[in-house]
C-alpha positions in Angstrom: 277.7 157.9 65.5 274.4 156.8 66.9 274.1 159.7 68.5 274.1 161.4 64.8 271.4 158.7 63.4 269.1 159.4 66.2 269.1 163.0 65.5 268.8 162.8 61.8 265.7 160.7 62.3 264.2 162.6 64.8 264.6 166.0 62.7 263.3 164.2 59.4 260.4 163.4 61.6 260.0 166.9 62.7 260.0 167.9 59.0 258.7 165.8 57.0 256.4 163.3 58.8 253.7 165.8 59.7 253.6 166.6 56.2 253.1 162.6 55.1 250.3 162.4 57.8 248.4 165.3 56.0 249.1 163.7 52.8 248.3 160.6 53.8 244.4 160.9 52.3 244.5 160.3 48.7 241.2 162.4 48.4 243.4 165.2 48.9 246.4 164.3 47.7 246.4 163.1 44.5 248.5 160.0 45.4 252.1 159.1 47.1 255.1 161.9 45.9 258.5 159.9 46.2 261.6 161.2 47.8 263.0 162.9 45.0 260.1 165.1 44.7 260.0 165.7 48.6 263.6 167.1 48.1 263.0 169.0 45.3 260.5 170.8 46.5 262.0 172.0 49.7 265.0 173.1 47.6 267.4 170.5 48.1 268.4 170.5 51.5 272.0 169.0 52.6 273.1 168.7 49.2 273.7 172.6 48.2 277.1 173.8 48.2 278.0 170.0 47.9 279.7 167.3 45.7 277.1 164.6 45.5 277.8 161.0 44.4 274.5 158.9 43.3 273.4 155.9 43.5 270.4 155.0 41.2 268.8 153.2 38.1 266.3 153.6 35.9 263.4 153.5 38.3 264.6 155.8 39.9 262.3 159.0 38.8 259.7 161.4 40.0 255.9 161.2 38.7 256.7 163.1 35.8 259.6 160.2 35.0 262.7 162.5 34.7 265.4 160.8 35.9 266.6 161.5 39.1 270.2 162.0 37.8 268.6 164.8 35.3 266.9 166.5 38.1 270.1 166.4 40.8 272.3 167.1 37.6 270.3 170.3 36.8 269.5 171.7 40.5 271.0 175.0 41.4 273.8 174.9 43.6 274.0 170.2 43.6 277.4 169.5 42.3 275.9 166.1 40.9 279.9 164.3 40.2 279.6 161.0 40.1 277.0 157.5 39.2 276.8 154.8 40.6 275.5 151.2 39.0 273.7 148.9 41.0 273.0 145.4 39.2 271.6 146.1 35.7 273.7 149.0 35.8 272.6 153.3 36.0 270.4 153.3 32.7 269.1 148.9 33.2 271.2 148.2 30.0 272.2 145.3 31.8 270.2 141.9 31.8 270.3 139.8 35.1 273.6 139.1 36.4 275.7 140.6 33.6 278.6 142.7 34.8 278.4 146.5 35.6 281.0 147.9 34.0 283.1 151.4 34.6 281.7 154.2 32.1 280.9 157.6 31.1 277.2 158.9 31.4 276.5 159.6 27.5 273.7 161.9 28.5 275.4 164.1 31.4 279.3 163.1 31.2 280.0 161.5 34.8 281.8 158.7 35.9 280.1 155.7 36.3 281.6 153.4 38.5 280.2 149.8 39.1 278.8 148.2 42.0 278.1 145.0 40.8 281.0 142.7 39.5 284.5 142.5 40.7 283.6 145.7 43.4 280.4 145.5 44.9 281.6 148.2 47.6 283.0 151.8 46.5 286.5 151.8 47.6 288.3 155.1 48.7 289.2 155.8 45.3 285.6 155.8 43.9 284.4 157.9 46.8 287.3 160.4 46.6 286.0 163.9 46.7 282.6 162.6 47.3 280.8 165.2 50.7 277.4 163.1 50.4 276.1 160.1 49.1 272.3 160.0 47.4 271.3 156.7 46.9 267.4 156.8 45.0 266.2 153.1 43.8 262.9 151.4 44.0 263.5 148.3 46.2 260.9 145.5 45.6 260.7 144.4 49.7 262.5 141.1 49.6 265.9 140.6 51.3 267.3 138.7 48.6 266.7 141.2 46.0 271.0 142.9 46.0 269.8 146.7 45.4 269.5 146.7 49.3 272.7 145.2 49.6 274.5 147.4 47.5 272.3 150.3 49.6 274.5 148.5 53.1 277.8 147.9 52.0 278.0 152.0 50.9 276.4 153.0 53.7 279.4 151.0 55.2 282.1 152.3 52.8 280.9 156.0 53.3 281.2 155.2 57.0 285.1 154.8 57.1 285.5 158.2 54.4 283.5 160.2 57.2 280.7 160.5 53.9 276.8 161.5 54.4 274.4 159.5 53.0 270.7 160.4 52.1 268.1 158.0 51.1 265.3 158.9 49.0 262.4 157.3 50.3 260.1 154.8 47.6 257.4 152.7 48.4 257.5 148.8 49.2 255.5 147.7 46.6 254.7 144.5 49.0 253.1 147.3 51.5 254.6 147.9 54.6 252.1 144.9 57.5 253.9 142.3 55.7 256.9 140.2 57.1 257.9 136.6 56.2 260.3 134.6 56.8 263.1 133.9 59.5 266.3 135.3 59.9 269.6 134.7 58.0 272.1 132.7 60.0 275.6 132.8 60.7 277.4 130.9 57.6 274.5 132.3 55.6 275.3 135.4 55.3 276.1 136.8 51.2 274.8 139.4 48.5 271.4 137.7 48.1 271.1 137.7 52.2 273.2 140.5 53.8 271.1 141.5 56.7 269.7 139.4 59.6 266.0 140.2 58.8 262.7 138.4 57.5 262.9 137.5 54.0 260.1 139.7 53.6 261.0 142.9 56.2 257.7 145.3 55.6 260.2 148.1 55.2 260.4 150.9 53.1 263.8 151.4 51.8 264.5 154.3 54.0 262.9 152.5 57.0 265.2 149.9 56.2 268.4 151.8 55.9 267.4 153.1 59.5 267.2 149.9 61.2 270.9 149.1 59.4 272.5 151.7 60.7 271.2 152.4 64.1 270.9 148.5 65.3 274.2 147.9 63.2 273.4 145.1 60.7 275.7 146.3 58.3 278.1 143.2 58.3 278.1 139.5 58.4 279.4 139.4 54.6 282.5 140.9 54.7 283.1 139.4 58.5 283.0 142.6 60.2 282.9 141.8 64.2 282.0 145.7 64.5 278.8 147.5 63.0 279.7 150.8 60.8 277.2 153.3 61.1 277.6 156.6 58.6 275.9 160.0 59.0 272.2 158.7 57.2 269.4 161.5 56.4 266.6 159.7 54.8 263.8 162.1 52.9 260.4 160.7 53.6 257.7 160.2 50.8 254.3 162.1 51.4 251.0 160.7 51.3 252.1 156.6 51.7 250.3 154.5 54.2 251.3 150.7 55.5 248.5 149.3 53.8 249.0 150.3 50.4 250.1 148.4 47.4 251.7 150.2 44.4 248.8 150.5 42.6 247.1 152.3 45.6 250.1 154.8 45.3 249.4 156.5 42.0 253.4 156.4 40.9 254.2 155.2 37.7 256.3 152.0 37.8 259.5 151.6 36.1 260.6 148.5 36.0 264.0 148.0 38.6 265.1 144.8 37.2 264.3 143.2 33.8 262.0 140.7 34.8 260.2 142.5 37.4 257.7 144.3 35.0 255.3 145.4 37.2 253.9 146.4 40.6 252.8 143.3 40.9 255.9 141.1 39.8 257.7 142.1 43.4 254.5 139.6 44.8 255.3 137.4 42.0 258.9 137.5 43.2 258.6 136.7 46.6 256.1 134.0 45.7 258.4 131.7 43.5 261.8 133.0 43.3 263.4 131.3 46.3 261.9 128.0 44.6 263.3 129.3 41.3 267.0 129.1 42.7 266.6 125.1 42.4 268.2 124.8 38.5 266.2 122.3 36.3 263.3 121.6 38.8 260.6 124.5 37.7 259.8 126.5 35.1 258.3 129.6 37.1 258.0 131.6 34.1 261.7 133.3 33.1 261.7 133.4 29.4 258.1 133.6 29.1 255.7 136.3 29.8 254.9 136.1 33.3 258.2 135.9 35.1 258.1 134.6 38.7 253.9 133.8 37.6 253.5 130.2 37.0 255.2 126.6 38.4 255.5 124.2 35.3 257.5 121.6 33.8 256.9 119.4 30.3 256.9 116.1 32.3 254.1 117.6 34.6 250.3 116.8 34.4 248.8 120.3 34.7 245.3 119.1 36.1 246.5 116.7 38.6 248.7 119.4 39.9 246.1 122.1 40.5 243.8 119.5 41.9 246.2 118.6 44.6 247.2 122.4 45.2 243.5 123.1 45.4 243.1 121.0 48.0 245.7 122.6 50.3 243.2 125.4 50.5 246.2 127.9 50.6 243.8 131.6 52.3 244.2 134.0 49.6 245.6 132.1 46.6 243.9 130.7 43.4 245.4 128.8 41.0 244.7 127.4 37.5 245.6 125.1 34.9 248.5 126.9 32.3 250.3 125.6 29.3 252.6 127.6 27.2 256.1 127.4 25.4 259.0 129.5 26.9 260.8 131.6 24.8 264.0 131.2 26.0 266.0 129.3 28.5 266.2 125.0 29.1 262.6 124.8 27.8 262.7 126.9 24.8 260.2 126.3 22.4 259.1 123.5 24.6 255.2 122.7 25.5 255.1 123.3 29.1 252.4 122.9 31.8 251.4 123.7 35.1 249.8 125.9 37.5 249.1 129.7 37.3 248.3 131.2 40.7 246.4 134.4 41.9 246.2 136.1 44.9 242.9 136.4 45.7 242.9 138.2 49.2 246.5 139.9 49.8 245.9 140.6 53.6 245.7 136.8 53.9 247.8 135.1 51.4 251.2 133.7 52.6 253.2 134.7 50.0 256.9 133.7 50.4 255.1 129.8 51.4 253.1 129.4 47.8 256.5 127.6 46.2 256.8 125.6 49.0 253.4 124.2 49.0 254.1 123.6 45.5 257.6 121.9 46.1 255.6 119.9 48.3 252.8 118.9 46.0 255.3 118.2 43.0 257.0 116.0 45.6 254.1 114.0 46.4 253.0 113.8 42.6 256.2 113.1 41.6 258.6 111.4 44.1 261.1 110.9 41.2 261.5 114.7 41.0 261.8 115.5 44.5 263.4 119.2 44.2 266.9 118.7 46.3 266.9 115.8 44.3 266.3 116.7 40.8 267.9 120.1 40.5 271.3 122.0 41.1 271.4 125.3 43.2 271.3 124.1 46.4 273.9 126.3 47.8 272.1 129.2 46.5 268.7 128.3 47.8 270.0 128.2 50.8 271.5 131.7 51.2 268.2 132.8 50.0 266.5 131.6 52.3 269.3 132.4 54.7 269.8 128.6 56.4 269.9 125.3 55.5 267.6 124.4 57.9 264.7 125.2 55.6 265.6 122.7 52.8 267.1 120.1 55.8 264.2 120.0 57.4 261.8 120.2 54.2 263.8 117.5 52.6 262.7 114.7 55.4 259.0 114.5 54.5 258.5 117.4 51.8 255.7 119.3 53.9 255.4 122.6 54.5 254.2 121.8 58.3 257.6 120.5 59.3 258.8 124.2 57.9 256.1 126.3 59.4 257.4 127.1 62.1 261.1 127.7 61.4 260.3 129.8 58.7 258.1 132.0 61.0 259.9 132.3 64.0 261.3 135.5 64.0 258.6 137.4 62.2 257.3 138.5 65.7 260.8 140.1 67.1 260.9 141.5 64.3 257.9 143.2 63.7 258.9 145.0 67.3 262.1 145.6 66.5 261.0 147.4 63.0 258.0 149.2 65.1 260.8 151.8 66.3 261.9 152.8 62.6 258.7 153.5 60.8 258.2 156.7 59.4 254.8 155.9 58.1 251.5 154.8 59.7 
């Protein structure tokens, strides 16, 4: 089989990365066109003539924001049979964590079948009479974020039915010179951490599905001591560059996830969300307006906080004194106060280490609400951030220098072992 994936990504480079080189200047051409469109416009190639199961959810659209189920459901010759629900389910209707359940497609009629609840990998039956799998989501670049492990375990599942799969290439809305974070460790392996990348991988979602199959890293949560590589076509985007961020891309942005509102929120996202696994220590801004945003609490002293932060002189972040009242959630209705940050200077800012610099300033504020201390989670922050080194050795001293270097450690290997599967300059 890896013979397969290396020619499927050397004849999508013969056909399609030329054409993302040219695009590449936005003077020219008027902004990024996603997979979908890539696809469509060459007329569908690999799905005509086949039965085609999809995997997908509501961001998943052209520039025009017709549903890629509406376009694949309405091509000539794409026998479109079969959805597929990620978390939040085909059409989002369902809020964080809910269960996906089995169901019809009001709008075209197909089976949906759920990939998030009791099965989180198709099983023979779902995939029965399935030729090739399309799986088109926009992925927000973190590993913890369980679209890209729903992506792995059916590119695993389509492996053992002898099924194609074809990604439909998005951008990473973090851009694509970013990595951060170390790998996840044996014992750490789960939904939120399937993969033994950065936490931050600088990966489109195609790029990433590459790397999973050809350097097999589809495993560790189900135990598999063998990797399962599948038959993986991945349809390049034109005109997308490393450096861009979302905005630069001129796509629309339809929300993935409810809390991740905009381009922006996957920053916001990586920034706080490993911090907002600790239960009860933070408010960072669920059930308010700017979800993943701020770090607050109501015993917390607002200026003392951003003082102390300010003095950390973090490169590329701001921050600034907030107080609000949460709509929903512990602190419903609740004054609470704390820090708003900015990034100021992308290239530089650190993202994934903001919420640890503020862990470490509540900690010195605050030594009675240390956060292993004063919150319940633990188990889940540590798959996040795929070890319990992270929080053992954090919990010493609460500084971020004792982490520094642990948390960075494999960003380098890394960064050479993507180099081999970018499609994009």
């Amino acid at each position: 089989m890896k013979i397969i994936v290396k020619i499927s990504l050397a004849v999508a480079a013969m056909l399609f990365f030329p054409a993302v080189c040219l695009s590449s200047d936005r003077k020219s051409g008027g902004g990024v066109v996603p997979g979908i469109e890539v696809l469509a416009d060459r007329g569908f190639p690999g799905l005509k003539g086949k039965k085609v199961g999809l995997v997908t959810n509501p961001s998943g659209v052209d520039r025009k924001l017709r549903s890629t189920i509406d376009i694949l459901y309405n091509a000539p010759d794409v026998n479109l049979v079969a959805l597929y629900g990620p978390e939040h389910g085909v059409r989002g209707d369902v809020h964080a964590g809910g269960k996906v359940a089995d169901a019809v497609d009001e709008a075209t009629g197909l089976p949906v079948y759920s990939l998030y609840g009791p099965t989180r990998k198709p099983t023979p039956e779902m995939l029965e009479g399935i030729d090739i799998m399309v799986y088109d989501i926009q992925d927000v670049g973190a590993r913890s974020y369980t679209f890209i492990s729903t992506l792995g375990l059916v590119m695993e599942a389509c492996a053992a039915q002898g099924i194609e799969v074809m990604v439909l290439d998005r951008p990473n809305p973090l851009g694509g010179e970013k990595i951060e974070g170390c790998y996840v460790e044996d014992g750490f392996f789960s939904f939120v951490s399937q993969y033994r990348i950065p936490y931050v991988y600088g990966l489109t979602v195609g790029e990433l599905a590459l790397l999973i199959n050809e350097e097999g890293l589809n495993r560790g949560q189900l135990g598999n001591q063998e990797p399962s590589r599948c038959k993986l076509t991945v349809i390049p985007m034109k005109g997308w560059k490393r450096s861009m961020t979302y905005a630069d891309t001129g796509l629309p942005w339809v929300l993935p996830s409810p809390n991740i509102p905009y381009s922006t929120s996957s920053i916001n996202y990586c920034a706080a969300g490993i911090c907002g696994e600790l239960y009860g220590f933070l408010n960072i801004g669920i059930g308010y307006t700017m979800p993943f945003q701020v770090f607050g609490a109501e015993w917390m002293d607002a200026v003392r906080l951003k003082e102390l932060l300010d003095s950390y002189r973090l490169p590329g972040v701001a921050f600034r004194t907030i107080w609000f009242k949460p709509f929903s959630g512990r602190s419903a209705g609740k004054l609470v106060q704390g820090v708003q940050y900015f990034i100021t200077d992308y290239a530089a800012a650190r993202i994934t280490e903001i919420q640890f610099h503020v862990m470490q300033a509540v900690a010195a504020l605050y030594p009675d609400r240390k956060p292993f201390e004063a919150a319940t989670g633990i188990g889940l922050f540590d798959k996040v951030c795929g070890t319990s080194k992270i929080r053992e050795i954090f919990s010493e001293n609460y500084r971020f220098d004792d982490i520094r270097d642990y948390w960075r450690k494999d960003e380098a290997e890394f960064f050479r072992l993507s180099m081999k599967y970018r499609l994009y300059k």
